[in-house]
C-alpha positions in Angstrom: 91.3 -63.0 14.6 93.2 -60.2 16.6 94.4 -58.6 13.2 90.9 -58.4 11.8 89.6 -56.8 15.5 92.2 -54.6 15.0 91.0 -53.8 10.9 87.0 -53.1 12.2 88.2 -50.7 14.6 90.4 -48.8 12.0 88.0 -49.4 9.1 85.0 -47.6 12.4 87.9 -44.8 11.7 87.4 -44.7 7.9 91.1 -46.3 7.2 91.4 -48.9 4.4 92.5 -51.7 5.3 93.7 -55.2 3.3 95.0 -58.7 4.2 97.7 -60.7 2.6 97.6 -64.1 4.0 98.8 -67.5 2.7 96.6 -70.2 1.4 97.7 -72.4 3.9 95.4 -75.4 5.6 92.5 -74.2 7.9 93.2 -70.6 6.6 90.6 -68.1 7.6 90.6 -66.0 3.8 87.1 -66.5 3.3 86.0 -65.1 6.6 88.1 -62.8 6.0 86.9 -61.7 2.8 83.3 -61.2 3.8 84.9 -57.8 5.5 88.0 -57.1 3.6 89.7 -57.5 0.2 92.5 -60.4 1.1 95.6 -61.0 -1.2 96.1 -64.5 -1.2 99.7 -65.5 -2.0 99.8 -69.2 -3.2 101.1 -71.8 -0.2 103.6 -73.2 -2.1 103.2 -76.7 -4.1 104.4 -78.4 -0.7 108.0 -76.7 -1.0 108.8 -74.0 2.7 109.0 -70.6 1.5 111.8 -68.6 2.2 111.5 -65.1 4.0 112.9 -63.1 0.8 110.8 -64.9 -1.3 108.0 -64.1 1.2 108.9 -60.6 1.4 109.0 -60.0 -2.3 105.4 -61.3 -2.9 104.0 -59.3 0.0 105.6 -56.3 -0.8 104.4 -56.4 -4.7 101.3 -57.3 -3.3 101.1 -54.6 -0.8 101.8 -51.9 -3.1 102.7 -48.4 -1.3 100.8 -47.9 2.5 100.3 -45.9 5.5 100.8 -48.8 8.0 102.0 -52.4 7.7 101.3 -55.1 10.0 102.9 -58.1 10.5 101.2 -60.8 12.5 103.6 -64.1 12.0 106.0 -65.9 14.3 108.1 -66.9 11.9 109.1 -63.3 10.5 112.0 -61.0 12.4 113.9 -58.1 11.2 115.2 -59.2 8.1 111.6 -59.8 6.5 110.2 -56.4 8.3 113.5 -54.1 6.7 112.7 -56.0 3.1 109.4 -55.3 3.0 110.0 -51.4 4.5 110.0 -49.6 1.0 106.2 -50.1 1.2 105.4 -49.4 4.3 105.8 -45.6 5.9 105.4 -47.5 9.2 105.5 -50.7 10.7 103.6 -52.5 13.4 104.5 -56.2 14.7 102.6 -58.5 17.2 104.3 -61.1 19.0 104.1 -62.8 22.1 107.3 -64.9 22.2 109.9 -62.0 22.5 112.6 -64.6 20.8 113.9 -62.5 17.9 114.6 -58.9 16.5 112.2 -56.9 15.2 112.8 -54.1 12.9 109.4 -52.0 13.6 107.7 -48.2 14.7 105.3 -49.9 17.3 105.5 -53.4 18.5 102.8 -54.9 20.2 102.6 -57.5 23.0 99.6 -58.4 24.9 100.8 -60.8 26.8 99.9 -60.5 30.7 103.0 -59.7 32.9 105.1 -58.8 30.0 108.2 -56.2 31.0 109.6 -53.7 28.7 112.8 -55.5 29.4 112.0 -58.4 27.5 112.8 -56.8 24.1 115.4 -54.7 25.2 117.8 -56.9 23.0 115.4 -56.9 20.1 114.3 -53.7 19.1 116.0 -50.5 18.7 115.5 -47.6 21.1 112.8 -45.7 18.8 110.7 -48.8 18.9 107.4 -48.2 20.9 106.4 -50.6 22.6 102.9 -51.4 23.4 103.0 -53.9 26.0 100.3 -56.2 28.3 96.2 -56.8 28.3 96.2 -53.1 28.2 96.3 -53.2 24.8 94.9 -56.7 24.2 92.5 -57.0 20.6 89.6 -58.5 22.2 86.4 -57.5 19.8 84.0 -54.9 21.5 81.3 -56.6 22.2 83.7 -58.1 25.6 83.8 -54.3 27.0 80.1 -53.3 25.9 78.8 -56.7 28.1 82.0 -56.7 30.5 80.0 -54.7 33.0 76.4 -56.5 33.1 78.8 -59.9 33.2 80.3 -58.6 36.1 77.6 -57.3 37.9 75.3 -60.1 36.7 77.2 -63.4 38.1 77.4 -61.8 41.9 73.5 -63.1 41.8 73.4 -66.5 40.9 74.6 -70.0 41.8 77.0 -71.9 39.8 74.9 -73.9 36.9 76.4 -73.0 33.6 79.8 -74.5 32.4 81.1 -73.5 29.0 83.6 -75.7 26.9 85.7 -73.6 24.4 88.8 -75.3 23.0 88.9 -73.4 19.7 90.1 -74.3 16.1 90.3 -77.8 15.0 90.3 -79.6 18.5 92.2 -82.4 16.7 92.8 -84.2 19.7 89.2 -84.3 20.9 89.9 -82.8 24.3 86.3 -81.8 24.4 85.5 -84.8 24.2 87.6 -85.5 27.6 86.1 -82.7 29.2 82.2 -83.9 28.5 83.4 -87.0 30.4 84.8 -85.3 33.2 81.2 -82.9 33.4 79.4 -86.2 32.6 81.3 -87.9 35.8 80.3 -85.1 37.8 78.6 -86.4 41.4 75.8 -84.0 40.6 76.2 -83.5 36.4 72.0 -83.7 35.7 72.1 -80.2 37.9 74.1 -78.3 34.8 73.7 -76.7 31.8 76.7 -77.1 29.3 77.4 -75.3 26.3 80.3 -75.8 24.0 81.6 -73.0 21.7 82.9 -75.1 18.6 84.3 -74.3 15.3 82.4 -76.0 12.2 85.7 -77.1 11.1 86.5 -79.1 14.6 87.8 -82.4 13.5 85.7 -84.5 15.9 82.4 -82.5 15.0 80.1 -85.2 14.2 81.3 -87.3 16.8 80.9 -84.5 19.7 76.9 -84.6 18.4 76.0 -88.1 19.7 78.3 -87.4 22.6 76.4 -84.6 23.7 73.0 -86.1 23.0 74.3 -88.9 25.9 75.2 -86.6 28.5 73.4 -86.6 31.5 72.7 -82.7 31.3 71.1 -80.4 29.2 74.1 -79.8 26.5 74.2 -77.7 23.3 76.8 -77.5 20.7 77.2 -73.7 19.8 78.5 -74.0 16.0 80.7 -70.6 14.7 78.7 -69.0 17.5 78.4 -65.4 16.3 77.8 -63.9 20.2 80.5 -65.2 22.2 80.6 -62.8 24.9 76.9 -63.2 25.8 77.4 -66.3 26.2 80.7 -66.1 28.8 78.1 -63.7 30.4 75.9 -66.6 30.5 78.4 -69.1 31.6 79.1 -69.5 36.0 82.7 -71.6 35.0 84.4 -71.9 31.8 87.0 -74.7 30.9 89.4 -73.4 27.5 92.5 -73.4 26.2 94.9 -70.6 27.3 95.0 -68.6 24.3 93.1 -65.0 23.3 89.7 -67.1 24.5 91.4 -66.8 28.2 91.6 -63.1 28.0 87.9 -62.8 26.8 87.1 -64.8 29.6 88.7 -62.4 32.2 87.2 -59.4 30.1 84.5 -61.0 31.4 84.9 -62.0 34.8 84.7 -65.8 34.1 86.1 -68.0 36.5 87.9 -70.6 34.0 89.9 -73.8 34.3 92.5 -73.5 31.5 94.5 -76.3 29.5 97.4 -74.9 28.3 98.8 -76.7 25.3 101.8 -74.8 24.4 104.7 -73.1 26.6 103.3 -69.4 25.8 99.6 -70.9 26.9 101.0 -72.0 30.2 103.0 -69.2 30.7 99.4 -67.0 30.1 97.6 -69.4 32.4 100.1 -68.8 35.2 99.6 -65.2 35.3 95.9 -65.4 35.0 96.1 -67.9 37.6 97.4 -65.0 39.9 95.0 -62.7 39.3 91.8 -64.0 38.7 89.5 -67.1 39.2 91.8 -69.3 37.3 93.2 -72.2 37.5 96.2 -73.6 35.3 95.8 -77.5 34.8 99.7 -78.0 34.3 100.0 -81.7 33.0 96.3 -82.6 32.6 97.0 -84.4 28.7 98.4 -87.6 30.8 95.1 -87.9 31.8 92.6 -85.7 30.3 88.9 -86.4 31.8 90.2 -87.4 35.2 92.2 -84.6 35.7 90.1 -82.1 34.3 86.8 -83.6 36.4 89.1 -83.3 39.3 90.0 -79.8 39.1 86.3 -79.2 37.9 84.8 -80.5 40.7 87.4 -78.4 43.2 86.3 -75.0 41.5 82.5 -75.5 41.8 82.8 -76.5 45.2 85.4 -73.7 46.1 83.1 -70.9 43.5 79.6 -72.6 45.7 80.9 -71.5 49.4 82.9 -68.2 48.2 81.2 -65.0 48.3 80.6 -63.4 44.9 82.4 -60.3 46.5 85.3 -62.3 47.2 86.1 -63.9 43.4 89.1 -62.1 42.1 88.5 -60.0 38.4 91.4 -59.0 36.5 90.7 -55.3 36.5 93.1 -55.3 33.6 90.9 -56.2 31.0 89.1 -53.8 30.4 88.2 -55.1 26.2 88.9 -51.6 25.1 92.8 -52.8 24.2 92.2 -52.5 20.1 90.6 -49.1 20.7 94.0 -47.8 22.2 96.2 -49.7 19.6 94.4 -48.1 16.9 94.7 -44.5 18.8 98.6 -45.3 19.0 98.8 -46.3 15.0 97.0 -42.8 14.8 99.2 -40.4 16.5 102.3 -41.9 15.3 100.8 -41.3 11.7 100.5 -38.1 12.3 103.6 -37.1 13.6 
């Protein structure tokens, strides 16, 4: 999703731009498709590809370009010097700053991320492009980022989104419409949940939300995400990009962090914003979550609007700036 972000704003530029992906399970080529060509490298007959095998295909595939960027955290150095005679330049995004990278710009978004953290990965000609600075959230968070703002400081706390992402394979949405459900005062809200059409638990999260004691919605591949964090008062997510969209927007969020970069993201955000970071809320989901949920509409109820903390550094406008950077070093 951040690489294609990152492809409008160029293609707004008039630069081509093409995928090569992997037709791996729950891949995203078809979306993809409907904006871009996408080269679509076989997944294998069940057997791990290798990273020169990898390398070879993409690059054949590929052909000769202006730009290459990699977005895979399984790739270093050795796949990104392979696959250079292609490329005039290179671009990679990570977030784990765990391996060498052989790369022109390197991008990080991560919030509270420090140049020093790849000092031992990349070379000194390497630019780095580093924090929510340069985050690829779409534009429609900064065109609405100011109305949310300005728009939440004049109303009481009603609407609570759910937005997990992806396949939800675990049904945590499911624990998290019991904890609203078990709410003191639940009949007072309006829930909406942001679900993929893929979700695993789909069907079953229909008749669960027909139950609930509150007017609830499933949103299906909704196409307007940001207006509806500027209709939400609290969100509860995941920690991933949805979390920075969320600050864009000047959400007050409860995030479930499922993976040590996710609780490393909802730490930070924790600092700076109206966040909270449920550390250990899988031993038991809807308790734990209706605990922390209840806290935050009680606290977000008695706490002047004036006095909720935005992170000023979202500002949505992070692909713009990447795709400025992938510009001027272009034309150097």
């Amino acid at each position: 999703m951040r690489c294609l972000t990152l492809a409008r704003v160029l293609a707004e530029k008039s630069h081509d731009c093409r995928f090569v992906c992997r037709d791996l399970p729950g891949n995203l080529n078809d979306k993809i498709a409907i904006e871009f060509p996408v080269v679509i490298l076989p997944r294998g007959d069940g057997v791990e590809v290798d990273w020169q095998a990898d390398a070879l295909k993409t690059a054949a595939s590929v052909g000769e370009v202006d730009w290459l960027l990699v977005d895979h955290y399984e790739l270093d150095a050795r796949w990104e010097k392979a696959v250079r005679p292609c490329a005039k330049r290179l671009i990679v995004l990570d977030d784990l700053a765990d391996r060498p990278h052989a790369c022109n710009l390197l991008l990080d978004q991560s919030l509270g991320r420090r140049p020093d953290d790849y000092s031992a990965f990349v070379t000194h000609d390497t630019q780095l492009l580093l924090g929510p600075e340069y985050a690829l959230l779409r534009p429609e968070f900064s065109a609405q980022r100011s109305q949310s703002l300005v728009g939440r400081n004049r109303r009481s706390i009603r609407n609570l989104l759910v937005v997990m992402g992806g396949f939800d394979a675990d049904n945590t949405i499911g624990a998290i419409l019991q904890a609203i459900a078990n709410l003191q005062d639940a009949k007072l809200y309006e829930v909406s949940v942001a679900i993929s059409s893929r979700a695993t638990h789909l069907e079953s999260l229909r008749s669960e939300t027909a139950r609930m004691p509150c007017k609830t919605s499933l949103r299906v591949d909704e196409t307007d995400m940001a207006g509806l964090m500027k209709w939400a008062d609290v969100a509860i997510s995941a920690s991933g990009l949805t979390a920075y969209e969320l600050a864009c927007m000047g959400v007050p969020m409860i995030l479930l962090p499922v993976s040590a970069i996710q609780l490393r993201v909802a730490n930070e955000l924790s600092q700076i914003a109206e966040a909270v970071a449920l550390v250990g809320w899988q031993e038991d989901p809807a308790n734990r979550i209706g605990i922390a949920l209840a806290d935050i509409l009680t606290r977000l109820s008695t706490l002047a609007p004036e006095s909720r903390r935005v992170a000023t550094a979202f500002d949505g406008l992070g692909a713009i700036r990447v795709a400025e950077k992938m510009c001027e070093e272009h034309n150097v």
